[in-house]
BAMAR-126471 format. One record per residue (C-alpha): x, z, y; residue number from 0. Coordinates in nm, 4 decimals, always signed. Each point is the difference from the previous one (the first is absolute). Example, Ala and Ser with C-alpha at 12.3 -4.5 7.8 and 13.67 -1.06 7.14 Angstrom:
# BAMAR-126471
x=+1.2300&z=+0.7800&y=-0.4500&num=0 .
x=+0.1370&z=-0.0660&y=+0.3440&num=1 .
***
This chain:
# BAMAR-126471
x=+0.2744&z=-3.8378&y=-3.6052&num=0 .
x=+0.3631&z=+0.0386&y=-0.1405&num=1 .
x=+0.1873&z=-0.3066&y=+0.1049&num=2 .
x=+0.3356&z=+0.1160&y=-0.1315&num=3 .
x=+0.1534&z=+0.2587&y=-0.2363&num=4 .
x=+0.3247&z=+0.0997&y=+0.2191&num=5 .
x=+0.1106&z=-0.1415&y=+0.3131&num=6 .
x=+0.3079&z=+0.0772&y=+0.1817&num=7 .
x=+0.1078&z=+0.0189&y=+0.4368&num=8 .
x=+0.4016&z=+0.0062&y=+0.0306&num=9 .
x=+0.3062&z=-0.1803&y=+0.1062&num=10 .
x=-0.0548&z=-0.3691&y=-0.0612&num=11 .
x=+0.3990&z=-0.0983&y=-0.0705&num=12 .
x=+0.1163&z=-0.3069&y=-0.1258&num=13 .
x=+0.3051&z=+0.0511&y=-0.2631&num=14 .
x=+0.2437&z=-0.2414&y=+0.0218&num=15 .
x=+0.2681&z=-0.0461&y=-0.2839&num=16 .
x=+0.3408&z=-0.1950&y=+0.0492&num=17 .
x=+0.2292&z=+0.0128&y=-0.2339&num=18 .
x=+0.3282&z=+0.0222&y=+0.1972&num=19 .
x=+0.3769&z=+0.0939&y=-0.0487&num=20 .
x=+0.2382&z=+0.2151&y=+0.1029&num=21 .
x=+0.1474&z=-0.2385&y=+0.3206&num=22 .
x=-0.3235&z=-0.1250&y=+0.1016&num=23 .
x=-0.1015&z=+0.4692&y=+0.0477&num=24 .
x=+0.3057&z=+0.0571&y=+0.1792&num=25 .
x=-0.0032&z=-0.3700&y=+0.2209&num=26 .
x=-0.3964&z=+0.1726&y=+0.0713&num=27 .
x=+0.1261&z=+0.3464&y=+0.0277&num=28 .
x=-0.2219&z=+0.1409&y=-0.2237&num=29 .
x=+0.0370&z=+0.3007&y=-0.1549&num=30 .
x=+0.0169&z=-0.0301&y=-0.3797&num=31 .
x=-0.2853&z=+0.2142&y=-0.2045&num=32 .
x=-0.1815&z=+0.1496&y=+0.2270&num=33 .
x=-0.3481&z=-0.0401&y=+0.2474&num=34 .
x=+0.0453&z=-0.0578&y=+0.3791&num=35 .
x=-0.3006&z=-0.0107&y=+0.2373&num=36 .
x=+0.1175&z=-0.3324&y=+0.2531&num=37 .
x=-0.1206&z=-0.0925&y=+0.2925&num=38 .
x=-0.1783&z=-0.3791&y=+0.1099&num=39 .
x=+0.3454&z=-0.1361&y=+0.0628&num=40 .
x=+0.1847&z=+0.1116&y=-0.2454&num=41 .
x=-0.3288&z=-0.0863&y=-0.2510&num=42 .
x=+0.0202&z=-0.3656&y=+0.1257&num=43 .
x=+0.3563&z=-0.0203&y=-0.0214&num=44 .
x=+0.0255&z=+0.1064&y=-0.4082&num=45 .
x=-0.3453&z=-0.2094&y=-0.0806&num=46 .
x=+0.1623&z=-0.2968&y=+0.1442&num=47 .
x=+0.3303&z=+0.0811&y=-0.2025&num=48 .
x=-0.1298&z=+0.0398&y=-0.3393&num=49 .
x=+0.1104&z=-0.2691&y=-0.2222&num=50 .
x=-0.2986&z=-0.0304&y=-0.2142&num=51 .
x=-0.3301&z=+0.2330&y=+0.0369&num=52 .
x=-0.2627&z=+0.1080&y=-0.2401&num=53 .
x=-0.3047&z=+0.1426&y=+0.1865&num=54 .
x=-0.2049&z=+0.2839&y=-0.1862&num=55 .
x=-0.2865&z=+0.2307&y=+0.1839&num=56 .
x=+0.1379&z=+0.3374&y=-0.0004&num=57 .
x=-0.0710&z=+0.2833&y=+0.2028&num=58 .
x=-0.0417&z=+0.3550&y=-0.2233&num=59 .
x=-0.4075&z=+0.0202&y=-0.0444&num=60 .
x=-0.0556&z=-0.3742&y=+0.0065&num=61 .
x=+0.2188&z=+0.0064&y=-0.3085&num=62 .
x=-0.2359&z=+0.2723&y=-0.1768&num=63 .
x=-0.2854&z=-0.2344&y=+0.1332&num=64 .
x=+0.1593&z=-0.2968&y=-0.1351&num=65 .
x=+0.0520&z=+0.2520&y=-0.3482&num=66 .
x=-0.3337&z=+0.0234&y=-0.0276&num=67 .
x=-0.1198&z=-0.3418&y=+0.0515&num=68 .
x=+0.2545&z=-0.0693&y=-0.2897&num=69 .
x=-0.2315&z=+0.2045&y=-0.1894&num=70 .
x=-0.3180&z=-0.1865&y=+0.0763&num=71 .
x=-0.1904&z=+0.2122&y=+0.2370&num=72 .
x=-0.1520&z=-0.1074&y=+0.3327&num=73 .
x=+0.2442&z=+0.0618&y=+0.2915&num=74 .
x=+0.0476&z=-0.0171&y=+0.3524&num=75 .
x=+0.3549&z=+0.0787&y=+0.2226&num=76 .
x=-0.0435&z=+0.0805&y=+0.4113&num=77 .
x=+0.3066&z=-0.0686&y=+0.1721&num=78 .
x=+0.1181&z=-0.2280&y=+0.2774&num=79 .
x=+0.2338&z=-0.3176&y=+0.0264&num=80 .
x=+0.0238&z=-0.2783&y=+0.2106&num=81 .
x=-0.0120&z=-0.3700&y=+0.0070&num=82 .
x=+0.3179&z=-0.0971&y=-0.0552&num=83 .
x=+0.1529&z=-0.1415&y=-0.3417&num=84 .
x=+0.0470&z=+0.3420&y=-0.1393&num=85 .
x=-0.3325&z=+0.1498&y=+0.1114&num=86 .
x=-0.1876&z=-0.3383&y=-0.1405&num=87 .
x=+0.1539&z=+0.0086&y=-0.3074&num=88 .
x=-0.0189&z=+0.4248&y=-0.0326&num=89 .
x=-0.4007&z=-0.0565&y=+0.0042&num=90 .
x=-0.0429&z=-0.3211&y=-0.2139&num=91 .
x=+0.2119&z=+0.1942&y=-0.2636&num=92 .
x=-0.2006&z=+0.2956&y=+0.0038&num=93 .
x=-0.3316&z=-0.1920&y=-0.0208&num=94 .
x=+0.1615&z=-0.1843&y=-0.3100&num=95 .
x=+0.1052&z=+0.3110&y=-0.1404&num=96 .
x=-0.3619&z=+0.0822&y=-0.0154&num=97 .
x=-0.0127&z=+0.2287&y=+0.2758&num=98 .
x=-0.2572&z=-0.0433&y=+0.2952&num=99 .
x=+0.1890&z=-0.0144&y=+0.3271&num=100 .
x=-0.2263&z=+0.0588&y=+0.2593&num=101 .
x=+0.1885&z=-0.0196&y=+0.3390&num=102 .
x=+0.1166&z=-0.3550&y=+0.0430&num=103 .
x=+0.3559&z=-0.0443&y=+0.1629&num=104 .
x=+0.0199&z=+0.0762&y=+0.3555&num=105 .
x=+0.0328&z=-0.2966&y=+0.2661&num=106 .
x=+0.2083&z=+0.0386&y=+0.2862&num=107 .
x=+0.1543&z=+0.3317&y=-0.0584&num=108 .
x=+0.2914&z=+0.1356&y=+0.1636&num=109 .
x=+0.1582&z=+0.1495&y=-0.3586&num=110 .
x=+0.0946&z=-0.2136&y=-0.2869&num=111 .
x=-0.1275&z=+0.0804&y=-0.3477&num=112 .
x=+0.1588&z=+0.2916&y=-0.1568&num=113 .
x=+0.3045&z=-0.0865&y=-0.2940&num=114 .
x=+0.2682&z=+0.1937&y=-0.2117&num=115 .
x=+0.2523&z=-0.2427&y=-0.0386&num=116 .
x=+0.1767&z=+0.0719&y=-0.3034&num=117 .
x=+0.3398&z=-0.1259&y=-0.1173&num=118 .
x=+0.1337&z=+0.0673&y=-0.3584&num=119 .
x=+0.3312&z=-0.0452&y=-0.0801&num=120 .
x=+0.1508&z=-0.1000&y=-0.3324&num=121 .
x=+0.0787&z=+0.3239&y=-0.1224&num=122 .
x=-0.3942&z=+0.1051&y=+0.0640&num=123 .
x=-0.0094&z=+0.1879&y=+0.3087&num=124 .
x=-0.2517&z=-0.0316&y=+0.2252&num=125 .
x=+0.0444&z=-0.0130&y=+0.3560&num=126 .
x=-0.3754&z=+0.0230&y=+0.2092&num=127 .
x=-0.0130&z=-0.0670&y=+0.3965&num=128 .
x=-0.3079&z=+0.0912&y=+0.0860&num=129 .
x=-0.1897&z=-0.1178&y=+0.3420&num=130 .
x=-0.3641&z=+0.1634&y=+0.0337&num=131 .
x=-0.1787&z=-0.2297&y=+0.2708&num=132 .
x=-0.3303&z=-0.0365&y=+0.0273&num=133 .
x=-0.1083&z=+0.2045&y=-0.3163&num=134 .
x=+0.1049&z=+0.3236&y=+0.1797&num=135 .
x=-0.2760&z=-0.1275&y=+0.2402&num=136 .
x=-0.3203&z=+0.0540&y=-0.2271&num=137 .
x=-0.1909&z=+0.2209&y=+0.1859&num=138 .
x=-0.3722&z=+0.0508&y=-0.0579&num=139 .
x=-0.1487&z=-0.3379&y=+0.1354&num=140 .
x=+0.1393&z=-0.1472&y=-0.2829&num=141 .
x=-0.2288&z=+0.2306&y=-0.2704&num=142 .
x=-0.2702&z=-0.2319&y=-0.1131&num=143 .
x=-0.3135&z=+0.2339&y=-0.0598&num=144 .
x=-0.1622&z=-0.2324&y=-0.2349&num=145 .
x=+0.2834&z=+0.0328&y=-0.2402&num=146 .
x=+0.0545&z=+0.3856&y=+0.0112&num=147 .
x=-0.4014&z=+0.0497&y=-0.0282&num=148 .
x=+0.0237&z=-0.1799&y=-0.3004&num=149 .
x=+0.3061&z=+0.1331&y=-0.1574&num=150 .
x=+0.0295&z=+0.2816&y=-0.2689&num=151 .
x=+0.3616&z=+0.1260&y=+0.0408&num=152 .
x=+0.2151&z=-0.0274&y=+0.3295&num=153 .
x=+0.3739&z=+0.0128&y=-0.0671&num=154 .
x=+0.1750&z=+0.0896&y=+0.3133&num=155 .
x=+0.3578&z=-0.0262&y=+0.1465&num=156 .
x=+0.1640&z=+0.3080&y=+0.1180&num=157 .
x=+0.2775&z=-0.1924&y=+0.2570&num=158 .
x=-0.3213&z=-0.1139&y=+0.1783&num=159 .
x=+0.0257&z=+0.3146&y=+0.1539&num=160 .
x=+0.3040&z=-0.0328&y=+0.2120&num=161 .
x=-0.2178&z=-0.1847&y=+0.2560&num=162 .
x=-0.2910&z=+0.1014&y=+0.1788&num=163 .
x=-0.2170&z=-0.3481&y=-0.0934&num=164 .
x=+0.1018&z=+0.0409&y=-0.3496&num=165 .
x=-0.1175&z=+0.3687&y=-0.0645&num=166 .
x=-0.3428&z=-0.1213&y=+0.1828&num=167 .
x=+0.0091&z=-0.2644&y=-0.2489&num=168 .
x=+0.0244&z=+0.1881&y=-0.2640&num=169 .
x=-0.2754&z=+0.2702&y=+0.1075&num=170 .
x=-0.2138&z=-0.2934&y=+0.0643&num=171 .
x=+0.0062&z=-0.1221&y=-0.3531&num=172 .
x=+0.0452&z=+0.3364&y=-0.1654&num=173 .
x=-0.3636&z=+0.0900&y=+0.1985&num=174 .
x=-0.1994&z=-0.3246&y=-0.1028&num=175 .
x=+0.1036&z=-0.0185&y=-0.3665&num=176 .
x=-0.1013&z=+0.4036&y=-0.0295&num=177 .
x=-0.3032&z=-0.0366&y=+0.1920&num=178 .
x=-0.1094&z=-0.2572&y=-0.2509&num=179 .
x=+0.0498&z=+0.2168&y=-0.2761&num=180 .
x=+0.3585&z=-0.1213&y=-0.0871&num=181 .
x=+0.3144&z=+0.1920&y=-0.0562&num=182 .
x=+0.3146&z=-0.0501&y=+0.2578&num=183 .
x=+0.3584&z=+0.1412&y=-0.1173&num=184 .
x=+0.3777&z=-0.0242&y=+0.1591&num=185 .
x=+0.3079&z=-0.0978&y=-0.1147&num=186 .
x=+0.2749&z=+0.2647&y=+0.1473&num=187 .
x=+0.2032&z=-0.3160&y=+0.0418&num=188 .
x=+0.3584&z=+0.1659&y=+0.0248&num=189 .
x=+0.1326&z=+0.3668&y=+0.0983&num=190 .
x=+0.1405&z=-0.0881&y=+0.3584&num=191 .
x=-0.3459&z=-0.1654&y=+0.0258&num=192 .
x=-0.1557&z=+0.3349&y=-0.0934&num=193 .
x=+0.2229&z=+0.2412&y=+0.2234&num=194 .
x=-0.1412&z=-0.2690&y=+0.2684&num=195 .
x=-0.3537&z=+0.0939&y=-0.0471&num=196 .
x=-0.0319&z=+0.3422&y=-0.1619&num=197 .
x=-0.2745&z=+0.1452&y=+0.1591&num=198 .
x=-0.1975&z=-0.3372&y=-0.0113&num=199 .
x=+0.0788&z=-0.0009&y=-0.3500&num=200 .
x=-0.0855&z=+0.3458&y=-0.1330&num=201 .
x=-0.3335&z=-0.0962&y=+0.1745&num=202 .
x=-0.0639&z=-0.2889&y=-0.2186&num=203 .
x=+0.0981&z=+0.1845&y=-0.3094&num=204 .
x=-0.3378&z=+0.2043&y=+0.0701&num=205 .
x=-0.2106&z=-0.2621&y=+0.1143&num=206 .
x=+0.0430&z=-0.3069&y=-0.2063&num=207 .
x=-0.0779&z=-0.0567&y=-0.3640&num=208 .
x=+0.3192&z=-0.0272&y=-0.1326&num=209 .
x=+0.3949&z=-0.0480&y=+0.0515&num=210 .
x=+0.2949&z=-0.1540&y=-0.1609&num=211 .
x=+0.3667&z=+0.0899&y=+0.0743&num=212 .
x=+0.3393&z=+0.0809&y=-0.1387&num=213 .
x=+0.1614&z=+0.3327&y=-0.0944&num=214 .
x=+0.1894&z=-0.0491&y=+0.3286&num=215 .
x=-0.2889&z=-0.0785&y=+0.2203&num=216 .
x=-0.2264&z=+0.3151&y=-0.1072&num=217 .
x=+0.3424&z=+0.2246&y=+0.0320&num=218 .
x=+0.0025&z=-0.0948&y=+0.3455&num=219 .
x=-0.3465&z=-0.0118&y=+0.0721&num=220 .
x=-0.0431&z=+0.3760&y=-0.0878&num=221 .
x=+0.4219&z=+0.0762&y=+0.0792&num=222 .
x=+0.0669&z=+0.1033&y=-0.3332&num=223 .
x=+0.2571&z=-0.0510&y=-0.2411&num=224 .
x=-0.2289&z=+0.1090&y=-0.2570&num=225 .
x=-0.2417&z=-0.2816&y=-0.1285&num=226 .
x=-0.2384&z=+0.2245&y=-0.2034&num=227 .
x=-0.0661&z=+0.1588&y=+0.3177&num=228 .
x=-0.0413&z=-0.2495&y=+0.1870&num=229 .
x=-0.2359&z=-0.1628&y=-0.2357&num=230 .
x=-0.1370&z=+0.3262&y=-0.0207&num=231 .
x=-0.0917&z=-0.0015&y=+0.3483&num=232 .
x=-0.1408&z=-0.3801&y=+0.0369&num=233 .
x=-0.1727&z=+0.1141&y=-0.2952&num=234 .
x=-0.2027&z=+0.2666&y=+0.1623&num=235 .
x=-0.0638&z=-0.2820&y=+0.2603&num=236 .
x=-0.0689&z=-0.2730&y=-0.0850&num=237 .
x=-0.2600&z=-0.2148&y=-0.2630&num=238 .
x=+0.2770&z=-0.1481&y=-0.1856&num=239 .
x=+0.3779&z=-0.0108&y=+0.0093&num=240 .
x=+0.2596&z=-0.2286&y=-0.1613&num=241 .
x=+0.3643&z=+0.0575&y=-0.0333&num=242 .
x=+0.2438&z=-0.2318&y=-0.1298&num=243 .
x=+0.3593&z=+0.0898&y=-0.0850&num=244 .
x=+0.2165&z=-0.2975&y=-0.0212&num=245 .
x=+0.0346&z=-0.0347&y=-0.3622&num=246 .
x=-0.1618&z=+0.3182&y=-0.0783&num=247 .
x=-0.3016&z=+0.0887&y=-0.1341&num=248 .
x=-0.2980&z=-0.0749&y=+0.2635&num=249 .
x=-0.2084&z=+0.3316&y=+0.0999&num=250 .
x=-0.3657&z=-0.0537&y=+0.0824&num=251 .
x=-0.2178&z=+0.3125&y=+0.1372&num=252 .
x=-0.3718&z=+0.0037&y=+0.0235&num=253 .
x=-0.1412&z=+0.3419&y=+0.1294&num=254 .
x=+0.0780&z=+0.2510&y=-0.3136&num=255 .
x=+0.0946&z=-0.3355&y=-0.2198&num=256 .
x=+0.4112&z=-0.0652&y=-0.0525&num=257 .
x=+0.0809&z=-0.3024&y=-0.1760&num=258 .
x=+0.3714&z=-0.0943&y=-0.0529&num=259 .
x=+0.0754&z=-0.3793&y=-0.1368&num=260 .
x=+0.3090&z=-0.0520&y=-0.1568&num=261 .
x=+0.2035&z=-0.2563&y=+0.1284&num=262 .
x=+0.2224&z=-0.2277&y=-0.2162&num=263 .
x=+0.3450&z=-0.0959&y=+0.1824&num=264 .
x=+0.1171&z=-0.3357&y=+0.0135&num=265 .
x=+0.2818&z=-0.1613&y=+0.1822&num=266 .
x=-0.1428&z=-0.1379&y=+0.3296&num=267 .
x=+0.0759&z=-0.3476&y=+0.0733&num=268 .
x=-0.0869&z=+0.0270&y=+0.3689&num=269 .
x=-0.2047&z=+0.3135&y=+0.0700&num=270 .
x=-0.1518&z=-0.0936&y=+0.2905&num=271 .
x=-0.3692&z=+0.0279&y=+0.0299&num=272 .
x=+0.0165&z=+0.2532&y=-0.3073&num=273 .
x=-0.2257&z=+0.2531&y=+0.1487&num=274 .
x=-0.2337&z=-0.2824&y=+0.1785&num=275 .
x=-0.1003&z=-0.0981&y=-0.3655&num=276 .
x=-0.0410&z=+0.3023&y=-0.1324&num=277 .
x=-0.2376&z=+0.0437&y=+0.2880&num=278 .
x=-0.1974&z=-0.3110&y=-0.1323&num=279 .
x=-0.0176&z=+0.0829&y=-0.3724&num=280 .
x=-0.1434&z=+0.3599&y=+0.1462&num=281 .
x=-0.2505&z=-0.1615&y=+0.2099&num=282 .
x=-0.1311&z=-0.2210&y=-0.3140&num=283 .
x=-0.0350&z=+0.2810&y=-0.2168&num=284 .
x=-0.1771&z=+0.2143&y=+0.3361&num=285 .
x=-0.2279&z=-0.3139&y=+0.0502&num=286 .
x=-0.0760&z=-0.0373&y=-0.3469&num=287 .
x=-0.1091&z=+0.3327&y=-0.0646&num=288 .
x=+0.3111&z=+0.0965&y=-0.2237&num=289 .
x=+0.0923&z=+0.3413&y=-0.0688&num=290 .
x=+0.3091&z=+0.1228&y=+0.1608&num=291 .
x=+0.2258&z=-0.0234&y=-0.2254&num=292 .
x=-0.0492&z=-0.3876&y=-0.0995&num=293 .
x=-0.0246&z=-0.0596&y=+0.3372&num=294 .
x=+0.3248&z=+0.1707&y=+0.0273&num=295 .
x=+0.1669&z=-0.2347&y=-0.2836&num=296 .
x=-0.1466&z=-0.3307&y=+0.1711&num=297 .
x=+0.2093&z=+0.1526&y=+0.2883&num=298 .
x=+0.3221&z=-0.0472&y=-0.1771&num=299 .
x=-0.0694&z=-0.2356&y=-0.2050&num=300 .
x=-0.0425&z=-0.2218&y=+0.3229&num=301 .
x=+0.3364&z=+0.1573&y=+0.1483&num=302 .
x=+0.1619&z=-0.0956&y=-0.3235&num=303 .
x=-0.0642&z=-0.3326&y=-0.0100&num=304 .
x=+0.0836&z=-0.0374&y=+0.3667&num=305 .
x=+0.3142&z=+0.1174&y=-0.0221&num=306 .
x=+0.0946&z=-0.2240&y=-0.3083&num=307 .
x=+0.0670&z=-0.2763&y=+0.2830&num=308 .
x=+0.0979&z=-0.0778&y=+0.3489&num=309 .
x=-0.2904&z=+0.0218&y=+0.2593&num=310 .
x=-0.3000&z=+0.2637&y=+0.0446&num=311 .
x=-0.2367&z=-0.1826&y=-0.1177&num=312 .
x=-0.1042&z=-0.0105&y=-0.3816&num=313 .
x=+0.0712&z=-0.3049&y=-0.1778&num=314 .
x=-0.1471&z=+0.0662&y=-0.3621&num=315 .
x=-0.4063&z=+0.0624&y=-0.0362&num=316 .
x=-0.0376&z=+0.3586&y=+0.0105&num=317 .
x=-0.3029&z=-0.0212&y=-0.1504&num=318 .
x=+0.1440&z=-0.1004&y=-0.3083&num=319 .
x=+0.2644&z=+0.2586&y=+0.0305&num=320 .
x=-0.2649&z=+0.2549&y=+0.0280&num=321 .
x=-0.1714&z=-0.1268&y=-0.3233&num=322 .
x=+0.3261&z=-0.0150&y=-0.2172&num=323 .
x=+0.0128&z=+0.3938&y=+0.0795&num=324 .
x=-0.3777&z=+0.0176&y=-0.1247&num=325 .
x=-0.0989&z=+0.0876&y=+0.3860&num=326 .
x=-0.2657&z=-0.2560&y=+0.0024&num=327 .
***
C-alpha cells in the first residue's frame, strides 16, 4: 500500500542565516561571497560568533522534499542528525513542514549535526561555511524499509556518493522503492560531484527511472561540450532525462519524446535552491500523472518563486501558483 507519493535520502543540513557586516567577516576571516567546507572547530567557532541566527532545514533533496510537501502530497526525507540543538530542531521542523522524518536524532554521537552557516552582508552577498558532520554519515542502517516499500518516487542525492555508507544508502533505497513497483531517480548534484563518480553515474543513467541535472552536469557526465549530444546519449539510456539551463529553457527527454519548456527570466533575489525547486514542481507533475511538459512548467514555476526571496525554501503556496497558470 502506497504510504507516500515522493520521499527523499540526502544531506540533512541545517541553514543558518546571520545577517552580518563587513568588520564582523574580516574580525571572522571569512571570505566574502563564496562556500567553504569547515571543519568541527572552525564550525563551533563561527556558530558561536553569529550575532543573531535563523535556522532553516536545508540540504539539496530535502529542499525538493520539503517542495513537494508545499504542494500537498505525502512525503518522507531519510537523512541523519543528531541530538543536539541543531539536530532537534532540523527534525521538529521537517515534521512541521509536513514531511515524515523517520530517523530520530542520534544520541551520543561523536559528529555534531550538519550546518551551512551563512552570513549576508549589507550589500547582499552571501558568505556559506559549511561543516558536514554526521549527515555525511548516513549509511544504509539508517534506510527505513517500511517507508521505501511504501513510497512511489525516491529522489536521491548524488554527493551521497563520495562515501562508501552513503552510496550503500542510496542503493538500499533505490532497490526497495523499485522492488515495490516505485520509480527511483538522481539528482547529478554538481559537475565536480559528477567527474567524482562518472562511472557510478553513467550506471545509474541506465538503471534508474529517471534523472535531473544541469547543462553542466550532463556535459561532464558524458565529457562533452556539446549538450544535444550529451542529452542525446542519456537519451538512448535512460527512462527519462531532465536538463535545466539556468535561465534557459528546460529540456525534458522521454525515449523518442523531446519536450523543451520555455523559461521566463527574472532577476533572482537569492538563487539558491533554484534547481532544488524545480526538482519539486517536476516531481508533482511526475507523481500526479502530468504530461511532461506541465510537469516541466511546475518545475519553474517552483524555481521562480523561490528565487523571488532569500532562502531555498518556497514561501508562497505553489499550489496556487500552479492554478493561476491554469496547471491545476
Amino acid at each position: 500500500m502506497t504510504k507516500y507519493d515522493v520521499i527523499g535520502i540526502g544531506n540533512a543540513v541545517m541553514d543558518i542565516i546571520s545577517q552580518t557586516d563587513e568588520v564582523f567577516l574580516s574580525e571572522m576571516a571569512i571570505q566574502k561571497g563564496i562556500m567553504q567546507l569547515i571543519d568541527q572547530d572552525r564550525a563551533e567557532v563561527l556558530y558561536a560568533a553569529m550575532p543573531t541566527r535563523r535556522q532553516i532545514p536545508g540540504g539539496s533533496v530535502a529542499n525538493s522534499i520539503a517542495g513537494v510537501a508545499n504542494l500537498g502530497l505525502k512525503t518522507a526525507f531519510i537523512g541523519k542528525v543528531s541530538d543536539d540543538d541543531v539536530g532537534a530542531s532540523y527534525a521538529e521542523q521537517t515534521r512541521a513542514g509536513g514531511t515524515d522524518f523517520p530517523n530520530d536524532p542520534v544520541a551520543g554521537g561523536d559528529l555534531p549535526s550538519s550546518r551551512s552557516m551563512i552570513f549576508v552582508s549589507p550589500d547582499g552577498e552571501r558568505s556559506m561555511n559549511t561543516y558536514l558532520g554526521i549527515s555525511s554519515e548516513v549509511g544504509p542502517d539508517d534506510v527505513p524499509e517500511e517507508v521505501c516499500n511504501g513510497a512511489r518516487i525516491l529522489f536521491l542525492e548524488g554527493y551521497l556518493y563520495d562515501k562508501d555508507k552513503g552510496k550503500q544508502a542510496f542503493e538500499t533505497a533505490a532497490k526497495l522503492v523499485r522492488s515495490a513497483g516505485g520509480m527511483a531517480g538522481i539528482a547529478l548534484s554538481d559537475p565536480f560531484c559528477v567527474d567524482r563518480h562518472r562511472a557510478d553515474f553513467r550506471r545509474l543513467v541506465k538503471e534508474l527511472d529517471y534523472v535531473i541535472g544541469n547543462e553542466h552536469e550532463w556535459k561532464a557526465l558524458y565529457q562533452t561540450e556539446e549538450l544535444d549530444v550529451a542529452l542525446d546519449t542519456a537519451a538512448s539510456e535512460s527512462g527519462l532525462v531532465v536538463c535545466t539551463r539556468s535561465g534557459h529553457d528546460v529540456v525534458i527527454v522521454k525515449g523518442h519524446e523531446r519536450v523543451t519548456v520555455p523559461v521566463h527570466e527574472i532577476t533572482p533575489v537569492d538563487a539558491t535552491g533554484a534547481g532544488d525547486l524545480f526538482a519539486a514542481g517536476f516531481l508533482y507533475g511526475l507523481a500526479t500523472g502530468a504530461d511532461l511538459e506541465t510537469s516541466g512548467r511546475m518545475g519553474c514555476i517552483a524555481a521562480a518563486e523561490v528565487i523571488s526571496h532569500y532562502g531555498a525554501r518556497p514561501e508562497a503556496d505553489l499550489k496556487a501558483l500552479f492554478a493561476e497558470q491554469g496547471l491545476m
